[in-house]
Backbone atoms as SQL, in Angstrom:
CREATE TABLE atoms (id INTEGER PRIMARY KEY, chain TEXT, resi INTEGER, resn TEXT, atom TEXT, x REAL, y REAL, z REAL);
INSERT INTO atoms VALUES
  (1, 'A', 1, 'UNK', 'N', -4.576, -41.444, 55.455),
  (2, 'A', 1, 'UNK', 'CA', -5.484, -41.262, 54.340),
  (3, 'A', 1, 'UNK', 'C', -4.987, -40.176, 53.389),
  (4, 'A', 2, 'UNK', 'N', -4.505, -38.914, 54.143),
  (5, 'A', 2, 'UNK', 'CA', -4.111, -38.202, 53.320),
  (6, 'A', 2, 'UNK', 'C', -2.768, -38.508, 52.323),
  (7, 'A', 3, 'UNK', 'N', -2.001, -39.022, 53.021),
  (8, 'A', 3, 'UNK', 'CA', -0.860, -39.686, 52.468),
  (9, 'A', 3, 'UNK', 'C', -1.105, -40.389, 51.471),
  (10, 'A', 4, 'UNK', 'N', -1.796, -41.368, 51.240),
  (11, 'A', 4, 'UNK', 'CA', -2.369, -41.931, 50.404),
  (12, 'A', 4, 'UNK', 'C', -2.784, -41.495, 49.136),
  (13, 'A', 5, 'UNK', 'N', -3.709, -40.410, 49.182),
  (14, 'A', 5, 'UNK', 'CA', -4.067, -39.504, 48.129),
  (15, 'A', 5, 'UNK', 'C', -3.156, -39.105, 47.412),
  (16, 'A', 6, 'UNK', 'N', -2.304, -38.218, 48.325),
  (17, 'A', 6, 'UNK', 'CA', -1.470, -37.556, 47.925),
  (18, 'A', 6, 'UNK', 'C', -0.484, -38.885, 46.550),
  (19, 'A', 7, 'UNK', 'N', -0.391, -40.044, 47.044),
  (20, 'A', 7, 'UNK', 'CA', 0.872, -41.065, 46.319),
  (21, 'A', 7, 'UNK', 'C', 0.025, -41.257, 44.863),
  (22, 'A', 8, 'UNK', 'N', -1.490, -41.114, 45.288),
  (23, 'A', 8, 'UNK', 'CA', -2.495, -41.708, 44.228),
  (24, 'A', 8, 'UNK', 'C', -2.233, -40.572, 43.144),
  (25, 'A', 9, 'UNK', 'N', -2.360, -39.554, 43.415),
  (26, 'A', 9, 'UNK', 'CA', -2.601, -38.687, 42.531),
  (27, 'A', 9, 'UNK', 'C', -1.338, -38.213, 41.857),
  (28, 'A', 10, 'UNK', 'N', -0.102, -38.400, 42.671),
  (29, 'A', 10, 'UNK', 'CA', 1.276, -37.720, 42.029),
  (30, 'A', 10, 'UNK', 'C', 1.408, -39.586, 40.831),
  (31, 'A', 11, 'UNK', 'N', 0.776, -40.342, 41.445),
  (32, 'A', 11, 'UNK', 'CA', 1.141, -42.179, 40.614),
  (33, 'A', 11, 'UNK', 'C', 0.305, -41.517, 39.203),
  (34, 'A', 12, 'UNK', 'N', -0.821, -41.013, 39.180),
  (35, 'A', 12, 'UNK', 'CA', -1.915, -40.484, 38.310),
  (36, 'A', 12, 'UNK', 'C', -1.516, -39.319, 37.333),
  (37, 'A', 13, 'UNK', 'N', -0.749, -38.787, 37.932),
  (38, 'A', 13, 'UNK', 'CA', 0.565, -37.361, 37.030),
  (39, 'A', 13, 'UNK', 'C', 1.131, -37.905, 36.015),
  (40, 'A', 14, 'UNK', 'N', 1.760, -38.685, 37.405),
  (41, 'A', 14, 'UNK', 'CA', 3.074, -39.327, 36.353),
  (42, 'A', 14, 'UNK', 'C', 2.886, -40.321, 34.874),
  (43, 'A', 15, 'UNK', 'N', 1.746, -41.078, 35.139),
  (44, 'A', 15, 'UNK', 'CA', 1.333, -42.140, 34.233),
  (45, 'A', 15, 'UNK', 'C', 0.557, -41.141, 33.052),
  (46, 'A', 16, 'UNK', 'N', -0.276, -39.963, 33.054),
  (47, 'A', 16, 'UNK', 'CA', -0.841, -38.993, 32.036),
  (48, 'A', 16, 'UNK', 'C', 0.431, -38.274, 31.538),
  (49, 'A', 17, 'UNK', 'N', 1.544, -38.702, 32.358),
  (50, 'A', 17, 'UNK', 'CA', 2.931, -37.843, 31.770),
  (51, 'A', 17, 'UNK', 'C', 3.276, -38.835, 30.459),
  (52, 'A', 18, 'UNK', 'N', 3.319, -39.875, 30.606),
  (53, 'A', 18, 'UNK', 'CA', 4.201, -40.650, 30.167),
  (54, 'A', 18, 'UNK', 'C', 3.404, -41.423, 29.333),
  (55, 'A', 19, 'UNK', 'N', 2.273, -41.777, 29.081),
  (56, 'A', 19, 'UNK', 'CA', 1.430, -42.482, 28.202),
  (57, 'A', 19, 'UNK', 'C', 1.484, -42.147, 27.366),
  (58, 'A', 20, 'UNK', 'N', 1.647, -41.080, 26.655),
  (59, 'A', 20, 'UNK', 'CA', 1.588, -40.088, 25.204),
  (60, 'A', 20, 'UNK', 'C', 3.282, -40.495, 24.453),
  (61, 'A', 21, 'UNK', 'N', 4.261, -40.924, 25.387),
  (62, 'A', 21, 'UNK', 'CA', 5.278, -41.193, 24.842),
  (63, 'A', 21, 'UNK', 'C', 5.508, -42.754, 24.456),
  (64, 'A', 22, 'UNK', 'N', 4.788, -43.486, 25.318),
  (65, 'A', 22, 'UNK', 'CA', 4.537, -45.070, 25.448),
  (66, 'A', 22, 'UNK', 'C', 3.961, -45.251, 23.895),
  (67, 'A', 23, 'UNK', 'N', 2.557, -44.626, 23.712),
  (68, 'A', 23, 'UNK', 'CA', 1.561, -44.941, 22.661),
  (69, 'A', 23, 'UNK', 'C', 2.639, -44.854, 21.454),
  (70, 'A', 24, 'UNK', 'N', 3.424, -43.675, 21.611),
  (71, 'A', 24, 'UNK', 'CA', 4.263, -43.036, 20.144),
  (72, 'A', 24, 'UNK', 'C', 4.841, -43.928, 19.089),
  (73, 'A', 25, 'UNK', 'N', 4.978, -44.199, 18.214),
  (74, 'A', 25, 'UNK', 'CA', 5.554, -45.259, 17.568),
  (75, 'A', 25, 'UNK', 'C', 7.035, -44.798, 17.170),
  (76, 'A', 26, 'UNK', 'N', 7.787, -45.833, 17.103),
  (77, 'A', 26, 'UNK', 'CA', 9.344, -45.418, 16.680),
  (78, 'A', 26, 'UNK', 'C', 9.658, -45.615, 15.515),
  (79, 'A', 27, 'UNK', 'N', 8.853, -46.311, 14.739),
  (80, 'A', 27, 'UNK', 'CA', 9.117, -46.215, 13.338),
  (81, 'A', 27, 'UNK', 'C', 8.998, -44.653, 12.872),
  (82, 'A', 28, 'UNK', 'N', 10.036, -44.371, 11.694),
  (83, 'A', 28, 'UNK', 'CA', 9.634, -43.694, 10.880),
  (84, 'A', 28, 'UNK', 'C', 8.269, -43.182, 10.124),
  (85, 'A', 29, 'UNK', 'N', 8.075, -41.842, 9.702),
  (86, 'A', 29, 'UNK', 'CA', 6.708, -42.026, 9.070),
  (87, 'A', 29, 'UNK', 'C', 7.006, -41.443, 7.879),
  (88, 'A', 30, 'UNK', 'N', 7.266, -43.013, 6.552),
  (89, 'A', 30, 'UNK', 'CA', 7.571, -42.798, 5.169),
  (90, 'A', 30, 'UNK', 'C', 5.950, -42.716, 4.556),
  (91, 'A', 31, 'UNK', 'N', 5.860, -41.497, 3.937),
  (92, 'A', 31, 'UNK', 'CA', 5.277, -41.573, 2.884),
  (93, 'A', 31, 'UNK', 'C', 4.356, -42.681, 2.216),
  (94, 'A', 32, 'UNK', 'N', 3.291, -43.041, 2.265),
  (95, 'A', 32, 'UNK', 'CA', 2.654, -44.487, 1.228),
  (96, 'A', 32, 'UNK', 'C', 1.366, -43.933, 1.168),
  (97, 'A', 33, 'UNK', 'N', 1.104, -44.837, -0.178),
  (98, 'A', 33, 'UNK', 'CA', -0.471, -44.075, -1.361),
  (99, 'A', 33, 'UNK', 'C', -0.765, -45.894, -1.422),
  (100, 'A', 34, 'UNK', 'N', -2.421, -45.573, -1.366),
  (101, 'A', 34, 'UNK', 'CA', -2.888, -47.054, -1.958),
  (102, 'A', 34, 'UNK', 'C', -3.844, -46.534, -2.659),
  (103, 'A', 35, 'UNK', 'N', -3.410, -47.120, -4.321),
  (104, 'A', 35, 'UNK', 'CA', -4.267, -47.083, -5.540),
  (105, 'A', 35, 'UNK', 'C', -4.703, -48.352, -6.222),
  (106, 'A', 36, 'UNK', 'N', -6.063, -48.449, -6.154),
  (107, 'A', 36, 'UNK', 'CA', -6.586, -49.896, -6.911),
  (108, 'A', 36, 'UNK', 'C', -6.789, -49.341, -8.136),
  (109, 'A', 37, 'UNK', 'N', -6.365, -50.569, -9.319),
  (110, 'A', 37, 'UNK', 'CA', -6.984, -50.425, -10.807),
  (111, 'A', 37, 'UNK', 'C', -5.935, -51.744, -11.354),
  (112, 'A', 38, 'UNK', 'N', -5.728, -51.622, -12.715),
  (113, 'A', 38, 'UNK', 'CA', -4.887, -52.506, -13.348),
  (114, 'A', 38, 'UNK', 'C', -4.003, -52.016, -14.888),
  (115, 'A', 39, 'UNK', 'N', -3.067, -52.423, -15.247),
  (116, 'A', 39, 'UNK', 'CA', -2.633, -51.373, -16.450),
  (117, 'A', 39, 'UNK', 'C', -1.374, -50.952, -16.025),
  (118, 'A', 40, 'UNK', 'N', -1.049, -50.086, -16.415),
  (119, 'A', 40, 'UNK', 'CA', 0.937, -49.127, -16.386),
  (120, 'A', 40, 'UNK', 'C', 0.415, -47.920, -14.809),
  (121, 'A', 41, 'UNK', 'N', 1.193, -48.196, -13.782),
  (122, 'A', 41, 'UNK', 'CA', 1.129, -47.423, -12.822),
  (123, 'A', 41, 'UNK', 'C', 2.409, -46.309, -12.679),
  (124, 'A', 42, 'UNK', 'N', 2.025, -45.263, -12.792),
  (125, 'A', 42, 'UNK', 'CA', 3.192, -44.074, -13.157),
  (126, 'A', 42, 'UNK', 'C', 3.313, -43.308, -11.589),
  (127, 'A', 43, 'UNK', 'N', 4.459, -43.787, -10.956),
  (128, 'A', 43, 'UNK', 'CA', 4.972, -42.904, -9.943),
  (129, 'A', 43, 'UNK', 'C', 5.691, -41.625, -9.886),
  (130, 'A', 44, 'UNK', 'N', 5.755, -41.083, -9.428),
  (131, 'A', 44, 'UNK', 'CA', 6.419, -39.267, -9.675),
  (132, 'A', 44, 'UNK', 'C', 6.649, -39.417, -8.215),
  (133, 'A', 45, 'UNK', 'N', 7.975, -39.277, -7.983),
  (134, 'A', 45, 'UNK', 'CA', 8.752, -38.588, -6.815),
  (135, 'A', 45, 'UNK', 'C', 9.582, -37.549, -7.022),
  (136, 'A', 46, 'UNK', 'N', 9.248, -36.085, -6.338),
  (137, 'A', 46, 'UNK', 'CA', 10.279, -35.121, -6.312),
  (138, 'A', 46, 'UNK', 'C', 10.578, -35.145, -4.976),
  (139, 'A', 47, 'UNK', 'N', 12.316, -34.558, -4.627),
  (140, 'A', 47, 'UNK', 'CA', 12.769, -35.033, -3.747),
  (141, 'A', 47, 'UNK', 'C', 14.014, -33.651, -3.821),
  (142, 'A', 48, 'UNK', 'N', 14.252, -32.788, -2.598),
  (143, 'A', 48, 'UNK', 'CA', 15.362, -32.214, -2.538),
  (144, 'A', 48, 'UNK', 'C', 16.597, -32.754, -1.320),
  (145, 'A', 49, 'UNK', 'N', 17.665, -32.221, -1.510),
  (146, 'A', 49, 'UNK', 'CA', 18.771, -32.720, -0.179),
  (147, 'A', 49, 'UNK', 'C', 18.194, -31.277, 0.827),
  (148, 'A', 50, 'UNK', 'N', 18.513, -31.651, 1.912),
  (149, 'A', 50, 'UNK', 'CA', 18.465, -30.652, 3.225),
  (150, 'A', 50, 'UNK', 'C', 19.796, -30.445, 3.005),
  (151, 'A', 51, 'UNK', 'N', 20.955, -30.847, 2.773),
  (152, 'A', 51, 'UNK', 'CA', 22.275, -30.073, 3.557),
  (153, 'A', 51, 'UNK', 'C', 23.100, -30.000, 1.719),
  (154, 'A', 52, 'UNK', 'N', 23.088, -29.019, 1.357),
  (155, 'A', 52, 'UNK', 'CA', 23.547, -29.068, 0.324),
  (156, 'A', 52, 'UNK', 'C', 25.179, -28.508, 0.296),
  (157, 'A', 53, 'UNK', 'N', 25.064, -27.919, 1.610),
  (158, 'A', 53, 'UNK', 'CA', 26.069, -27.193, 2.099),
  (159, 'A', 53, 'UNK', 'C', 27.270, -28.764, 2.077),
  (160, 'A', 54, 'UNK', 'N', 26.956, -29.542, 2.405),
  (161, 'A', 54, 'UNK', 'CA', 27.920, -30.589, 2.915),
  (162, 'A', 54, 'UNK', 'C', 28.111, -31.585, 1.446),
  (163, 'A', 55, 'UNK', 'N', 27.074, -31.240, 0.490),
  (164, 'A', 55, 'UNK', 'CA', 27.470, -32.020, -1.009),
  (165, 'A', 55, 'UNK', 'C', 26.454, -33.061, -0.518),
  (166, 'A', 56, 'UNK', 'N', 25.629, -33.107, 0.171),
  (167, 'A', 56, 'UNK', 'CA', 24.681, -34.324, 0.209),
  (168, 'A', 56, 'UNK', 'C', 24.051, -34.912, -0.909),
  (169, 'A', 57, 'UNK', 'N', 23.724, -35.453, -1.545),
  (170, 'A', 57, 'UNK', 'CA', 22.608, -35.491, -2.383),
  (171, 'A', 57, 'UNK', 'C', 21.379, -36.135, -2.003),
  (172, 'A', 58, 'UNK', 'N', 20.549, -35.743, -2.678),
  (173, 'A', 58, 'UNK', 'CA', 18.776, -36.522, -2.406),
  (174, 'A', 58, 'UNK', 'C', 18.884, -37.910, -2.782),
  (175, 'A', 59, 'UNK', 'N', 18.403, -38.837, -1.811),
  (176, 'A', 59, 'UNK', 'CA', 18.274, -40.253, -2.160),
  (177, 'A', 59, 'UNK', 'C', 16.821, -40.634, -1.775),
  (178, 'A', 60, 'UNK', 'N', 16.347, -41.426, -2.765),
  (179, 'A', 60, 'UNK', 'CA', 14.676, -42.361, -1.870),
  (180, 'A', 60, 'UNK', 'C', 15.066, -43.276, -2.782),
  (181, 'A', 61, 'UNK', 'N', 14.150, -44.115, -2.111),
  (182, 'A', 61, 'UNK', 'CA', 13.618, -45.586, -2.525),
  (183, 'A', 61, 'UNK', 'C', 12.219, -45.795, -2.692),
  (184, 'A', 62, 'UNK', 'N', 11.804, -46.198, -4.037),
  (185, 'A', 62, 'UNK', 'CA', 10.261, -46.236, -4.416),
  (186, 'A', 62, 'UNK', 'C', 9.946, -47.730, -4.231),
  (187, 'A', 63, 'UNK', 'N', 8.999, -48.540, -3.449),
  (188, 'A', 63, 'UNK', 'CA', 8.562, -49.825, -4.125),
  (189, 'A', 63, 'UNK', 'C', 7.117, -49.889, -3.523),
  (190, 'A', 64, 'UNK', 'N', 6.577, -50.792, -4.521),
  (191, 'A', 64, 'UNK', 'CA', 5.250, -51.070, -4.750),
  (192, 'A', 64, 'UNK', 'C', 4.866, -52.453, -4.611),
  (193, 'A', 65, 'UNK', 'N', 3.633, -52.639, -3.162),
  (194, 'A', 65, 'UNK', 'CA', 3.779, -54.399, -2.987),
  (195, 'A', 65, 'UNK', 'C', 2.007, -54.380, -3.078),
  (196, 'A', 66, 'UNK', 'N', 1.519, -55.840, -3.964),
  (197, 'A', 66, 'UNK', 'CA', 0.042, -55.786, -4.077),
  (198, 'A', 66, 'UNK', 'C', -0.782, -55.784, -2.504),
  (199, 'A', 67, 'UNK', 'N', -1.778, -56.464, -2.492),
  (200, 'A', 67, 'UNK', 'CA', -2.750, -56.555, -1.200),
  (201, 'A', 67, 'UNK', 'C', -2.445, -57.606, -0.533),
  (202, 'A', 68, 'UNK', 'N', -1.534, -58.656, -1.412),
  (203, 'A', 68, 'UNK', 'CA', -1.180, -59.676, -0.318),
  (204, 'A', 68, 'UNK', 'C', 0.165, -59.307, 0.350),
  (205, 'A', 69, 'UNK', 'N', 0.461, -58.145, 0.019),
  (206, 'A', 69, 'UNK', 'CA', 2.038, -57.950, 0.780),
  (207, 'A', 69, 'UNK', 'C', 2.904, -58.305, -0.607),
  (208, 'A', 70, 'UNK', 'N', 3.272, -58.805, -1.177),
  (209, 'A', 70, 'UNK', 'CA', 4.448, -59.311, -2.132),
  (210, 'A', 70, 'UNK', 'C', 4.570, -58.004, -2.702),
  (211, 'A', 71, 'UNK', 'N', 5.605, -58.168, -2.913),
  (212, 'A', 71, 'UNK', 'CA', 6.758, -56.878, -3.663),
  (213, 'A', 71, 'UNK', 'C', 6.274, -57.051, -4.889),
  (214, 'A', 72, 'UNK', 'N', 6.007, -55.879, -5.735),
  (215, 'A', 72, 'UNK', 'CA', 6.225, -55.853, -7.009),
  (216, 'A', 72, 'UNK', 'C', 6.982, -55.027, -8.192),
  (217, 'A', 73, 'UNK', 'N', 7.532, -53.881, -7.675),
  (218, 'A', 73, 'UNK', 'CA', 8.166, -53.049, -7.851),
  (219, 'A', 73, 'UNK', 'C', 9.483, -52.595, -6.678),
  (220, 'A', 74, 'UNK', 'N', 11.015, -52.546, -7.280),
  (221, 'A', 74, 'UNK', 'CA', 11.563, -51.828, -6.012),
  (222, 'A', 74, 'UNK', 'C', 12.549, -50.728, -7.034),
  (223, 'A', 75, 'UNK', 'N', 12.851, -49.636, -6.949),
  (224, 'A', 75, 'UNK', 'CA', 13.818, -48.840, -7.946),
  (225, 'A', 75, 'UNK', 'C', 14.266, -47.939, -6.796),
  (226, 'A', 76, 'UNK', 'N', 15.429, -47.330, -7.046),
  (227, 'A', 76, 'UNK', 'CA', 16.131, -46.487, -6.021),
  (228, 'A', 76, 'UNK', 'C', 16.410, -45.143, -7.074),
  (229, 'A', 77, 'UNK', 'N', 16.673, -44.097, -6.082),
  (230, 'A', 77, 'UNK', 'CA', 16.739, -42.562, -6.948),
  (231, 'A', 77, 'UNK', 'C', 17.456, -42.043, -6.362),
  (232, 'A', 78, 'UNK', 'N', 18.850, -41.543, -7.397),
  (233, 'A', 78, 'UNK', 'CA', 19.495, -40.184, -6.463),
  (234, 'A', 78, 'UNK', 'C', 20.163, -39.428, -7.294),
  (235, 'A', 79, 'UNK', 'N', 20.148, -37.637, -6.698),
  (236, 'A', 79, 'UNK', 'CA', 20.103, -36.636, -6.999),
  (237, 'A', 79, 'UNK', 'C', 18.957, -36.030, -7.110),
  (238, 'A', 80, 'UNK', 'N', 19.182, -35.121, -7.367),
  (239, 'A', 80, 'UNK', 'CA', 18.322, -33.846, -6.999),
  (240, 'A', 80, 'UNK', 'C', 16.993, -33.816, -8.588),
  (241, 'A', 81, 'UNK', 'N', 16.260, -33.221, -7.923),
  (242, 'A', 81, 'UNK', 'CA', 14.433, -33.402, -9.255),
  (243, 'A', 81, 'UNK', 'C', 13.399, -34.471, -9.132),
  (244, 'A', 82, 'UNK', 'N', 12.970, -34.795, -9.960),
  (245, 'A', 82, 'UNK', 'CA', 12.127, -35.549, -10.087),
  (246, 'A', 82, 'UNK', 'C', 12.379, -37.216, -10.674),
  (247, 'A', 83, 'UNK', 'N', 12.273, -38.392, -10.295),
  (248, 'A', 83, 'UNK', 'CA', 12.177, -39.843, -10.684),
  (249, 'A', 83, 'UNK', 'C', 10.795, -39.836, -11.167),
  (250, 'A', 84, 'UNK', 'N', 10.519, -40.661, -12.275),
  (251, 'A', 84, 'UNK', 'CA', 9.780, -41.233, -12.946),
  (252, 'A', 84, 'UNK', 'C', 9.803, -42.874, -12.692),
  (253, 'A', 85, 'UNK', 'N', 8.916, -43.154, -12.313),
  (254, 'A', 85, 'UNK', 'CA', 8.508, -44.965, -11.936),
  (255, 'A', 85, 'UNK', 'C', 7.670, -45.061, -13.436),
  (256, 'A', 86, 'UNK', 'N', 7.492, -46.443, -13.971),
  (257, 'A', 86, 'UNK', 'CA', 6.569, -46.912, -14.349),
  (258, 'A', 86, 'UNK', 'C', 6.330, -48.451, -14.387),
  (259, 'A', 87, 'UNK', 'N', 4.814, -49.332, -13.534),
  (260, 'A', 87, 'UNK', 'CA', 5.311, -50.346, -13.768),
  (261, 'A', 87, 'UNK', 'C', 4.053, -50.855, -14.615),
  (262, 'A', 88, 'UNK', 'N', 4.709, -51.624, -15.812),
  (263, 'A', 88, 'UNK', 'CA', 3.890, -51.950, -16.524),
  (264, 'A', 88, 'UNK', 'C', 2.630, -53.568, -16.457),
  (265, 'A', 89, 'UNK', 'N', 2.038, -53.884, -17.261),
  (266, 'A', 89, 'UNK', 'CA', 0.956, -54.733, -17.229),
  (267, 'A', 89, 'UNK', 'C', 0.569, -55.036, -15.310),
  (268, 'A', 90, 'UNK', 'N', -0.044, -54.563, -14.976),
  (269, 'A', 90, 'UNK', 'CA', -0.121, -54.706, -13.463),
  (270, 'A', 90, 'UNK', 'C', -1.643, -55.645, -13.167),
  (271, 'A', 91, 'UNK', 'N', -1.647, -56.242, -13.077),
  (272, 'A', 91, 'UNK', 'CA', -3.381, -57.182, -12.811),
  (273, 'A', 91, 'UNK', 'C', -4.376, -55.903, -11.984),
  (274, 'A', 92, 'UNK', 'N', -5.740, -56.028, -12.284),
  (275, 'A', 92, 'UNK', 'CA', -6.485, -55.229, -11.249),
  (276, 'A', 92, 'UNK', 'C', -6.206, -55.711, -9.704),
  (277, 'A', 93, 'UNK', 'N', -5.808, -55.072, -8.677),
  (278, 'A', 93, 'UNK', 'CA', -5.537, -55.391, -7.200),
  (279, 'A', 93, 'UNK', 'C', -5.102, -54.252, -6.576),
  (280, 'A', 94, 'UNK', 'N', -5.324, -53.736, -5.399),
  (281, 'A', 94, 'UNK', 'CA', -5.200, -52.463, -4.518),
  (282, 'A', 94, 'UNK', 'C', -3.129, -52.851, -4.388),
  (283, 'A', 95, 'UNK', 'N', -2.755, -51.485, -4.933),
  (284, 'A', 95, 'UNK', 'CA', -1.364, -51.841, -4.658),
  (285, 'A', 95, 'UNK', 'C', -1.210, -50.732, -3.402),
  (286, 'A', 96, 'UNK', 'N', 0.143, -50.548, -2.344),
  (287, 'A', 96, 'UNK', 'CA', 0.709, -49.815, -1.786),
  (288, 'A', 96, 'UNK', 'C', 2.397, -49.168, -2.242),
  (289, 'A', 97, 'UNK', 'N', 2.369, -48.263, -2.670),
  (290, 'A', 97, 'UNK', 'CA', 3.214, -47.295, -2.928),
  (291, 'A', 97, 'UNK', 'C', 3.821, -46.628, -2.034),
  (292, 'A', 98, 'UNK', 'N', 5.111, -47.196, -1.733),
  (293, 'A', 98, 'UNK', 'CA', 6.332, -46.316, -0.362),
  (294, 'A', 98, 'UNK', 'C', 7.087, -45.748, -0.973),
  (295, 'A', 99, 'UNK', 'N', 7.423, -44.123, -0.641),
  (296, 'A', 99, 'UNK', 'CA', 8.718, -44.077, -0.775),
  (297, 'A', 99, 'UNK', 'C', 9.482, -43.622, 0.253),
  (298, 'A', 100, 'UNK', 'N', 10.581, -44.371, 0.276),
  (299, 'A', 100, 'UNK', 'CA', 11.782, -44.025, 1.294),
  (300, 'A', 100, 'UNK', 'C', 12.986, -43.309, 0.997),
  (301, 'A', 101, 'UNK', 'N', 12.703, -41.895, 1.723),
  (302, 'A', 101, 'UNK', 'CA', 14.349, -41.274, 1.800),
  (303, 'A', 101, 'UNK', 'C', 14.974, -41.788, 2.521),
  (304, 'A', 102, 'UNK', 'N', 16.059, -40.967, 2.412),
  (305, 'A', 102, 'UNK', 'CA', 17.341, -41.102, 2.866),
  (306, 'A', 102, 'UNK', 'C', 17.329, -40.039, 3.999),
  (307, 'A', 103, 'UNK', 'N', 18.209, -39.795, 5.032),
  (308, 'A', 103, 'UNK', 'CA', 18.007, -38.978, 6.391),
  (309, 'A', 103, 'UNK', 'C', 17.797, -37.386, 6.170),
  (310, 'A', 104, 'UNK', 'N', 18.906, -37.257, 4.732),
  (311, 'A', 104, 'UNK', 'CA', 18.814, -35.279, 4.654),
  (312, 'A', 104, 'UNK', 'C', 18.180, -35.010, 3.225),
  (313, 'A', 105, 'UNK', 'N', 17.292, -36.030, 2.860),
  (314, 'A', 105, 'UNK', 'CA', 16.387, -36.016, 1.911),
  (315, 'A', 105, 'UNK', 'C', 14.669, -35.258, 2.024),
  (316, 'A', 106, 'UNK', 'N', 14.273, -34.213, 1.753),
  (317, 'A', 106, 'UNK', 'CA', 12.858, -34.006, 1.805),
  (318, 'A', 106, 'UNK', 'C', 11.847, -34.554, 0.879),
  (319, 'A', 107, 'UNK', 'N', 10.803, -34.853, 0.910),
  (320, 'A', 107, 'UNK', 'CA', 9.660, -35.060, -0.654),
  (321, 'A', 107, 'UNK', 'C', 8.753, -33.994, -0.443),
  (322, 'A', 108, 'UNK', 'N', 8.987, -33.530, -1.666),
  (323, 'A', 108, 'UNK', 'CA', 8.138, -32.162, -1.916),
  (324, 'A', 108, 'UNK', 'C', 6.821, -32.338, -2.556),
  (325, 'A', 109, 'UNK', 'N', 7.040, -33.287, -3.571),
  (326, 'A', 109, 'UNK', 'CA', 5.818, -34.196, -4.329),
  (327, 'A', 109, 'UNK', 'C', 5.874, -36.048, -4.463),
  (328, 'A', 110, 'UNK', 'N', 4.634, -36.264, -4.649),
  (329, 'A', 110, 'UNK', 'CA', 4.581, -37.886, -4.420),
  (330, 'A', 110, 'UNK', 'C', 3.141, -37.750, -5.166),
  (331, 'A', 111, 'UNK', 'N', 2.801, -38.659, -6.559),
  (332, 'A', 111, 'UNK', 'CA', 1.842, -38.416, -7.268),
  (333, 'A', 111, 'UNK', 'C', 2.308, -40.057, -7.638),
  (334, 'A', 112, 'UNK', 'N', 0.587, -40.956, -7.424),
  (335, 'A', 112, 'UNK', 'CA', 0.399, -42.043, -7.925),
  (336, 'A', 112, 'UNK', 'C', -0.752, -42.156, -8.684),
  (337, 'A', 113, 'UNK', 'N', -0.761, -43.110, -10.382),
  (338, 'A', 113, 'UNK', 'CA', -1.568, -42.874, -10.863),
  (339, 'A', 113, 'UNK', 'C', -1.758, -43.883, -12.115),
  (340, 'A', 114, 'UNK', 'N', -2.956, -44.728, -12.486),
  (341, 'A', 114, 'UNK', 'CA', -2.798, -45.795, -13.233),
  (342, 'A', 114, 'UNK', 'C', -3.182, -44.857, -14.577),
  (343, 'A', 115, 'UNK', 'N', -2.374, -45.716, -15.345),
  (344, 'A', 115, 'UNK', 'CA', -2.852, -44.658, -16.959),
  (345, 'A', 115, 'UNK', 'C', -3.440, -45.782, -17.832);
């Protein structure tokens, strides 16, 4: 009996060990804004390099897909400051706004906004 316990409870360790790493997701976690309206949607990405030491430069990727999923926007950015998006005549519909760096890329700002 005691034996038993003892297997139950070290089986019970181990599984509260390891569940927190199971749940974890392996995707990346990029950046995304969801803004509904219709009209010119103005993206602002600022973006620095982490290793400047090595000549890296800052790279992302901005794109914008409506509520059914379809792409509607894709533009790429590199060097160092700020990108300006704009996409024009857009129908009223909830869009999603990603942007994707690059590995030694940071985002310092990310501002979405229908004008």
């Amino acid at each position: 009996m005691r034996r038993k316990m003892i297997s139950v409870m070290l089986i019970s360790c181990v599984l509260f060990a390891v569940l927190p790493f199971m749940s974890a997701s392996a995707a990346p976690n990029y950046p995304a804004k969801t803004i509904t309206g219709q009209g010119t949607l103005k993206v602002v990405v600022e973006g620095e390099g982490g290793r400047p030491e090595h000549g890296v430069s800052p790279y992302w990727s901005v794109s914008v897909t409506n509520s059914s999923g379809q792409p509607v926007f894709a533009q790429s950015y590199g060097g160092p400051g700020t990108s300006y998006s704009y996409v024009y005549n857009l129908p009223y519909d909830t869009y999603t706004v990603g942007v994707y760096p690059s590995i030694w890329t940071g985002i310092s700002a990310f501002l979405v906004s229908f004008q």
